[in-house]
C-alpha positions in Angstrom: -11.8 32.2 -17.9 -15.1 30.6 -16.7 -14.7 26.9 -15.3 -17.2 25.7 -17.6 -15.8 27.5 -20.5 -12.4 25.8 -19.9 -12.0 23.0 -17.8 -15.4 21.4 -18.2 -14.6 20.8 -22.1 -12.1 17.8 -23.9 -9.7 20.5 -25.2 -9.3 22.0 -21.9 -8.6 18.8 -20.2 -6.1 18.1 -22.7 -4.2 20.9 -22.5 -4.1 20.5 -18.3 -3.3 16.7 -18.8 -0.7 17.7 -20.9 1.0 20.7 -18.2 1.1 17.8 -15.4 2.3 15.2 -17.7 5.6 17.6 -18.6 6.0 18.1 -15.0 6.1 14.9 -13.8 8.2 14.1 -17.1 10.6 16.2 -15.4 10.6 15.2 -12.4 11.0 11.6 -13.9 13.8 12.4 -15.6 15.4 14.3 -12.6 15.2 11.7 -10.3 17.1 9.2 -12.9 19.9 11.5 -13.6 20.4 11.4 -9.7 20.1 7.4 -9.6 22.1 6.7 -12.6 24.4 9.7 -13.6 24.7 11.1 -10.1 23.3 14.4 -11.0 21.9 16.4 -8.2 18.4 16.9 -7.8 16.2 19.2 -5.7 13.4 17.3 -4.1 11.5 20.4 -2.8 12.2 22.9 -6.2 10.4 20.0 -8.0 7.7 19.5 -5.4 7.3 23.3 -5.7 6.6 23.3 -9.1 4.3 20.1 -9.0 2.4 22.2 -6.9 2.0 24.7 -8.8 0.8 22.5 -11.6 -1.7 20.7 -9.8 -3.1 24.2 -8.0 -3.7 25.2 -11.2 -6.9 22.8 -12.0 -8.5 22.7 -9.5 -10.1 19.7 -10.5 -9.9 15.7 -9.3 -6.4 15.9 -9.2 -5.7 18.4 -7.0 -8.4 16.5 -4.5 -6.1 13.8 -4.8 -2.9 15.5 -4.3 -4.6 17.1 -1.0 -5.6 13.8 0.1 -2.1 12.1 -0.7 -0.8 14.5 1.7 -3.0 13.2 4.7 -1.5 9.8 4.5 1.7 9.7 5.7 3.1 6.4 3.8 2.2 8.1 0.9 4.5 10.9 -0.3 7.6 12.0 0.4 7.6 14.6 3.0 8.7 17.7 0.3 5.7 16.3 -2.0 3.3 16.1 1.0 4.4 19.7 2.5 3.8 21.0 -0.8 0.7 19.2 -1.6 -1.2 20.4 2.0 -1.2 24.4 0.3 -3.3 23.4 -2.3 -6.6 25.0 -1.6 -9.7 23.2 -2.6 -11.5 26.6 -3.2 -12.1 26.0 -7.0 -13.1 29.2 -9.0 -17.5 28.9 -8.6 -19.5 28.4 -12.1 -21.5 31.3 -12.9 -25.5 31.9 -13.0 -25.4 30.6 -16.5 -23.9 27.3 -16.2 -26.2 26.7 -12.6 -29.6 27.1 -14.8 -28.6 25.3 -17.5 -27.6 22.2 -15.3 -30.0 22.8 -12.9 -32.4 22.5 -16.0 -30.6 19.2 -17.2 -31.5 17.9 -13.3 -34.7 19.0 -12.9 -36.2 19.8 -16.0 -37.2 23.5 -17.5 -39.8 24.1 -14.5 -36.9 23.8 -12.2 -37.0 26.9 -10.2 -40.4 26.4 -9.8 -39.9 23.9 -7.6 -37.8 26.0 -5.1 -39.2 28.7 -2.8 -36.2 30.3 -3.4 -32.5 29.9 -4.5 -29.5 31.8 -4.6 -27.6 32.7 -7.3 -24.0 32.4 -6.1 -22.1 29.3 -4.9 -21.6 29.1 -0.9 -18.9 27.1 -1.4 -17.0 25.9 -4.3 -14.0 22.5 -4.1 -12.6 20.3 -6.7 -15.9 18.3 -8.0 -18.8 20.9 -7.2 -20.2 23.5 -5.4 -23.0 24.5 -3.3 -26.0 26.2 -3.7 -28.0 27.8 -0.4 -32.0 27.7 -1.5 -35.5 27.6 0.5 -38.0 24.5 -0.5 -41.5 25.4 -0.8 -42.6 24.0 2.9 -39.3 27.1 4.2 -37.2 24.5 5.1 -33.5 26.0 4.1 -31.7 23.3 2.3 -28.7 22.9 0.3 -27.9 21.7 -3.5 -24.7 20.3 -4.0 -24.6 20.7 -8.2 -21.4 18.2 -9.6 -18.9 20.4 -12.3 -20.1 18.8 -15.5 -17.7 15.4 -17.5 -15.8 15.0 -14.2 -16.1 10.9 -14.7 -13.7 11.7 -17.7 -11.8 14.4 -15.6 -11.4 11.8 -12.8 -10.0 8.9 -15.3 -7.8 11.5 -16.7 -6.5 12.6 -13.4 -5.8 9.3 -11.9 -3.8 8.6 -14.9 -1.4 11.6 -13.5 -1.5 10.1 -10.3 -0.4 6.6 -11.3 2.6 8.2 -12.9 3.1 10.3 -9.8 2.9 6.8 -7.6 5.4 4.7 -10.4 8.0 7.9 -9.9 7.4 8.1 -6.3 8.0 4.5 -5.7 11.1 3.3 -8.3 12.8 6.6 -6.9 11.9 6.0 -2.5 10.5 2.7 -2.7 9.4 2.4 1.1 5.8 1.9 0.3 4.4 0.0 -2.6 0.9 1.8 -3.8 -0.7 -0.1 -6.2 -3.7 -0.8 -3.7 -3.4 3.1 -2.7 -3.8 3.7 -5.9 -6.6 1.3 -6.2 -8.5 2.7 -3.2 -7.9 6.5 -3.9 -9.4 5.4 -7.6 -12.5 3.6 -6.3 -13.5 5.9 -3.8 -12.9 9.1 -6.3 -15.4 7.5 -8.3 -17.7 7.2 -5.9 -17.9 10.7 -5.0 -19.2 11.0 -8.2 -22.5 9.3 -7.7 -24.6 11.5 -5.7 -27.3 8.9 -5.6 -25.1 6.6 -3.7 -23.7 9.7 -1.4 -27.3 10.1 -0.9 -27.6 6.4 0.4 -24.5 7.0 2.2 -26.3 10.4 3.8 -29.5 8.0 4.9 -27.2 5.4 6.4 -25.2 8.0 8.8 -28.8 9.9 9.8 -29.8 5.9 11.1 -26.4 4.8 12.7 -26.2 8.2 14.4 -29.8 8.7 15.1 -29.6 8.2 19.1 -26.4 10.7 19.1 -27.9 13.4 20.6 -24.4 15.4 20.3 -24.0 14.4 16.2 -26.6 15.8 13.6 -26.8 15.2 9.7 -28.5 16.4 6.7 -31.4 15.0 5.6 -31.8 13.9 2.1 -34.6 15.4 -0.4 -34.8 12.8 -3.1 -37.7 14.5 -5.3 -34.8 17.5 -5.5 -31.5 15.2 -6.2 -30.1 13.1 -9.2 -26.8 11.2 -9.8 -25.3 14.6 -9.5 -27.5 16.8 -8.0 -27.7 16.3 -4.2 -29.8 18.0 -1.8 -30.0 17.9 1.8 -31.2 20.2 4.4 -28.9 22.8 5.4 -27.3 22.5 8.9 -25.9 25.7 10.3 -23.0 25.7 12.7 -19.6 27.7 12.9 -16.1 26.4 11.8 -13.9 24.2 14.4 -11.5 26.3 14.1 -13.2 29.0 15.3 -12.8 27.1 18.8 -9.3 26.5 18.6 -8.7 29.0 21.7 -12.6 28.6 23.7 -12.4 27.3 27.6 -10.7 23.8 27.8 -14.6 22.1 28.7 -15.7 23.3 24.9 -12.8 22.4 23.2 -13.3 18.8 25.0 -16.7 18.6 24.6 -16.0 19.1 21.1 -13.2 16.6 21.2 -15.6 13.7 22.5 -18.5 14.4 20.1 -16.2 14.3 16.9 -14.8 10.8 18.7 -18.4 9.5 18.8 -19.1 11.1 15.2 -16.6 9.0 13.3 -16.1 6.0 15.7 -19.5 4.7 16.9 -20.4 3.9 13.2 -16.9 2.0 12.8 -17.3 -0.3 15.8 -21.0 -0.9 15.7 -21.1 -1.0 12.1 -18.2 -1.1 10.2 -19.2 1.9 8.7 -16.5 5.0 8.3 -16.1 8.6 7.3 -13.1 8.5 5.2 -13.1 11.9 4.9 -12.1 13.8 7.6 -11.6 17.7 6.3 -12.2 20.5 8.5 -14.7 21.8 6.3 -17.1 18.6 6.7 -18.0 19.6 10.3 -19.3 22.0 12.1 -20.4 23.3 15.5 -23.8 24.2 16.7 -24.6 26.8 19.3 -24.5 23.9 22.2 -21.2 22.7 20.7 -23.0 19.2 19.0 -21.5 18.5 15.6 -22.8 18.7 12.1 -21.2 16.0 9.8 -21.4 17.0 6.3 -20.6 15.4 3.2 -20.9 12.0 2.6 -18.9 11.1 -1.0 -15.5 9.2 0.9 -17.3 6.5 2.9 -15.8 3.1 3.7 -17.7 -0.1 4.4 -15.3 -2.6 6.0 -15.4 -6.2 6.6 -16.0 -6.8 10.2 -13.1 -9.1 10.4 -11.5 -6.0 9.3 -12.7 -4.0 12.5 -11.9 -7.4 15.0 -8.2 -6.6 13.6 -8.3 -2.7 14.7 -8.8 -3.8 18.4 -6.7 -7.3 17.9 -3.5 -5.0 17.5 -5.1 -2.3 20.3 -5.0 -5.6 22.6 -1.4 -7.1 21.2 0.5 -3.5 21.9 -1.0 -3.5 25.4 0.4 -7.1 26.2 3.5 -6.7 24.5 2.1 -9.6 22.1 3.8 -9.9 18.8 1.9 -13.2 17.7 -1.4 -11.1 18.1 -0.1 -8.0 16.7 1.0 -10.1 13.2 -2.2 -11.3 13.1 -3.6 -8.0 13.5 -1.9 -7.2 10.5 -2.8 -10.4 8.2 -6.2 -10.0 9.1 -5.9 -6.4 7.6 -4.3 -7.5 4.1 -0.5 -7.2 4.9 1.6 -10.4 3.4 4.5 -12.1 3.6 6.0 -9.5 6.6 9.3 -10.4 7.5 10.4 -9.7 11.4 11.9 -6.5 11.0 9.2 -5.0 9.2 6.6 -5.8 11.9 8.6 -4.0 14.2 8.6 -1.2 12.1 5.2 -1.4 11.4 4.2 -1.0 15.0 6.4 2.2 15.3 3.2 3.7 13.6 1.1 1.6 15.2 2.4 3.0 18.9 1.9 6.2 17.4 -1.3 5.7 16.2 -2.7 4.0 19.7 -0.7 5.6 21.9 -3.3 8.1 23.1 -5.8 5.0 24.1 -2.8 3.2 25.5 -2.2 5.6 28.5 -5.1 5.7 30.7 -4.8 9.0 32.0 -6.1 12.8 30.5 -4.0 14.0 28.1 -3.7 15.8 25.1 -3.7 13.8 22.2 0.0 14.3 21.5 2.4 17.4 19.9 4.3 17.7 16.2 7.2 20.1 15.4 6.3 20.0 11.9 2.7 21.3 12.6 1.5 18.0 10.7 0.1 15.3 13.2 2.4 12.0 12.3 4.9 13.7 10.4 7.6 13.1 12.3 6.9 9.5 13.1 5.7 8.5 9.5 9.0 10.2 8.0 10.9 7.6 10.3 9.1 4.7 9.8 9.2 5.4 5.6 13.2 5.4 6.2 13.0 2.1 8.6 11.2 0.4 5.4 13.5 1.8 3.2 16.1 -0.2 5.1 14.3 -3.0 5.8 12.2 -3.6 2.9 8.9 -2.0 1.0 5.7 -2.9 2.2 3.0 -3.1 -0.1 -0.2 -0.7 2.1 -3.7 -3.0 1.7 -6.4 -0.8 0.3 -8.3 -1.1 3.0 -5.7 0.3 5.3 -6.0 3.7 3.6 -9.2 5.7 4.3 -8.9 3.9 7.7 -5.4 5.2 8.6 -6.7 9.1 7.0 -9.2 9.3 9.5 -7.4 8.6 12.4 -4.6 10.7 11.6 -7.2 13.8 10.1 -9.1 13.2 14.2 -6.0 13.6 15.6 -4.9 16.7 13.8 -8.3 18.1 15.1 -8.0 17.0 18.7 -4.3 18.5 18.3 -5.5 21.9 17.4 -8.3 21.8 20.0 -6.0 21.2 22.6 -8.4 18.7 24.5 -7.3 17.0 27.2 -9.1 13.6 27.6 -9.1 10.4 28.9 -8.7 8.8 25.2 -8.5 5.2 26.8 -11.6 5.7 28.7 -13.8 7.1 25.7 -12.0 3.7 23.5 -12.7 0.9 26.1 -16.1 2.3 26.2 -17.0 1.9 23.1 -15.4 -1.9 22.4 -15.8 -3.2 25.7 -18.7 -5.6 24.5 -17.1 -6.3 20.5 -18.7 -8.9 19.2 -17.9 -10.0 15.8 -20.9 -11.7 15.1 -22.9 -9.2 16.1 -21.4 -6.2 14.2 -21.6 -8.7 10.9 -25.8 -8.8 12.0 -26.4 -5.1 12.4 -24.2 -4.5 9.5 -26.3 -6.4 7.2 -29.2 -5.0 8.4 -28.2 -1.1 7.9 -26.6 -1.6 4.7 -29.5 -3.7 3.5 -32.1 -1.1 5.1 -30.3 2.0 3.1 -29.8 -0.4 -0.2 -25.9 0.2 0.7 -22.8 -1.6 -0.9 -21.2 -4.1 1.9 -17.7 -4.6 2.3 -16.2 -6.5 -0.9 -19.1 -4.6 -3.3 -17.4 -2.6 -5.6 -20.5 0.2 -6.1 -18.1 2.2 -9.0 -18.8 -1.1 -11.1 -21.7 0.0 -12.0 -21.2 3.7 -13.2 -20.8 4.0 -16.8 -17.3 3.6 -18.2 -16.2 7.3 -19.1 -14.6 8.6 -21.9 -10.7 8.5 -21.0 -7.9 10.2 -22.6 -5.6 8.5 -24.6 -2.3 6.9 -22.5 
């Protein structure tokens, strides 16, 4: 069946809402027979089949479940194994349902405005797909068209996952989510609004623009709406493609992602909270395309002082610095035990930019970077007491760990302390707060504290 046929329609939503919500009913009611009536339960059978629920809608929800499985503190590790094989490939909308939302975009005349434009999808994921067409000057560009309702597919979906988070924690209770859940909701929504992704686009093209080694799209406003985006289209080859290229590529490829996603952060508080392999890709001289701008993170540059507070703590041993590290980042009322634990992942974390020497980023058994550390530290806070993650911990924490899973495969072999002094050797809090102000104010940007979803229209939601 069509997408738009099905899943774009109230009745269809339903009847998905409806499969997860007997799923996780089960699983709910699994995991209290085990508590309370000492029944046993199969973690990974029911993570198998929550899988296969969520796979089949390839809507919001499965986004979410793909990105719960990038943060460690998140899931259990059967849930998160299960969740990394769902495939964001969504089934593409046919020729019909492009013209007649292209129409709703653009108006009636709309091809006319296009030199040319091609009739299938490039690439299809959970929210929209993309369209390859020619503008009237030649220049090749690409229309990013949104799946249509998905404000009320996104409300319904996070619904799931707030039951999936209430199960998740009564039952492990390591990690409180309610500001996981928060910051996963917020920044969904966002992806939504193409005219702020567009912003967001504007903003990287200025804060990268003397990166000769990083390129992105460029924006075509007379061609876009709030969801309708379209950019110029950068060629390039897959990352992957270089997992097994001479070790100078692979490191040259290394060092330009580093600058990609960290020279915005410390410079600006500015981050790509969404690092996917698919939102990169390589150019003939090994520079990096950075692609798709929907998950981006503003952060107070207080926020940022903290990141290289706790990089200066570990290195002198300094627990006084280190718990002020983590205040400054939103974390309350931490008890000594769970500071130490805390800074298990933290070692992990900096450990590459602790050791000033070349080195490969680190190894994993499991084949996911931090696995194996974030599956000790979840049963350290188990022991010791449930942490509740700030929001703003999140998209912050993704990113480093999605990097590292990309300098893992690549197999570089850097001097990682090197390539981070050099780029906070002069911080300067007060100056980041001055340049902030004036990129976020030059692109018409949220800052940090702005909540831009406030001001989408409240969608129609399903009923609890």
């Amino acid at each position: 069946m069509a997408r738009d046929d099905e899943e774009s329609t109230f009745g269809g939503r339903l009847t998905r809402y409806a499969r997860v919500s007997r799923t996780m009913a089960g699983l709910g009611a699994r995991m209290a027979g085990e508590r309370y009536l000492g029944l046993s339960f199969d973690n990974e059978k029911h993570a198998e089949s929550l899988k296969v629920a969520l796979g089949g809608l390839k809507g919001p929800l499965m986004k979410v479940a793909q990105l719960l499985a990038t943060i460690p503190e998140a899931l259990p590790e059967e849930y998160a194994r299960e969740f990394r094989q769902l495939q964001s490939n969504a089934p593409p909308m046919g020729w019909a349902f492009v013209k007649r939302r292209m129409q709703t975009e653009l108006g009636p005349d709309w091809q006319g405005r296009f030199a040319s434009f091609e009739h299938a999808a490039a690439n299809a994921a959970s929210l929209g797909q993309v369209h390859r067409a020619v503008a009237k000057d030649g220049t090749n560009l690409a229309c990013k068209l949104q799946y249509p309702d998905m404000r009320s597919a996104v409300e319904a979906d996070l619904r799931q996952l707030k039951m999936i988070f209430g199960i998740v924690e009564r039952y492990y209770g390591s990690v409180g989510t309610k500001q996981i859940y928060k910051e996963v909701g917020d920044r969904l929504r966002e992806e939504l609004d193409y005219v702020l992704e567009a912003k967001h686009c504007a903003l990287y093209c200025d804060m990268l623009s003397t990166e000769d080694t990083v390129h992105v799209p460029e924006v075509w406003p007379d061609l876009s709406t709030g969801r309708l985006l379209t950019s110029t289209w950068l060629d390039g080859r897959p990352i992957m493609e270089f997992m097994d290229a001479d070790l100078e590529v692979r490191n040259t490829l290394a060092m330009n992602m580093f600058r990609a996603w960290y020279v915005p952060l410390y410079f600006y508080g500015v981050i790509h909270g969404d690092p996917h392999l698919g939102n990169y890709s390589v150019r003939p001289d090994h520079s990096i395309n950075l692609l798709d701008f929907g998950c981006v993170r503003v952060f107070p540059p207080a926020f940022v002082r903290g990141v290289i507070d706790l990089y200066r703590a570990l290195q002198r041993d300094d627990r006084a610095l280190a718990v002020h590290a983590y205040e400054t980042w939103g974390f309350r009322g931490l008890t000594d035990e769970q500071v130490d634990v805390l800074s298990i992942w933290a070692r992990f974390l900096y450990g590459p930019i602790l050791d000033d020497s070349v080195r490969r980023i680190g190894s994993t058994e499991t084949g996911v970077y931090g696995r194996e550390t974030a599956t000790k530290v979840q049963k350290e806070l188990a022991r010791v007491g449930r942490v509740e993650v700030p929001r703003e911990f999140v998209f912050m924490d993704r990113a480093a760990l999605g990097l590292g899973s990309v300098f893992l495969h690549l197999k570089a072999e850097v001097n990682w302390y090197r390539l981070f002094n050099e780029l906070i050797d002069d911080f300067d809090e007060t100056a980041l707060t001055q340049r902030q102000h004036a990129m976020l104010a030059k692109h018409d940007v949220p800052g940090p504290g702005e909540n831009p979803v406030a001001a989408v229209a409240t969608p129609t939601v399903l009923p609890e």
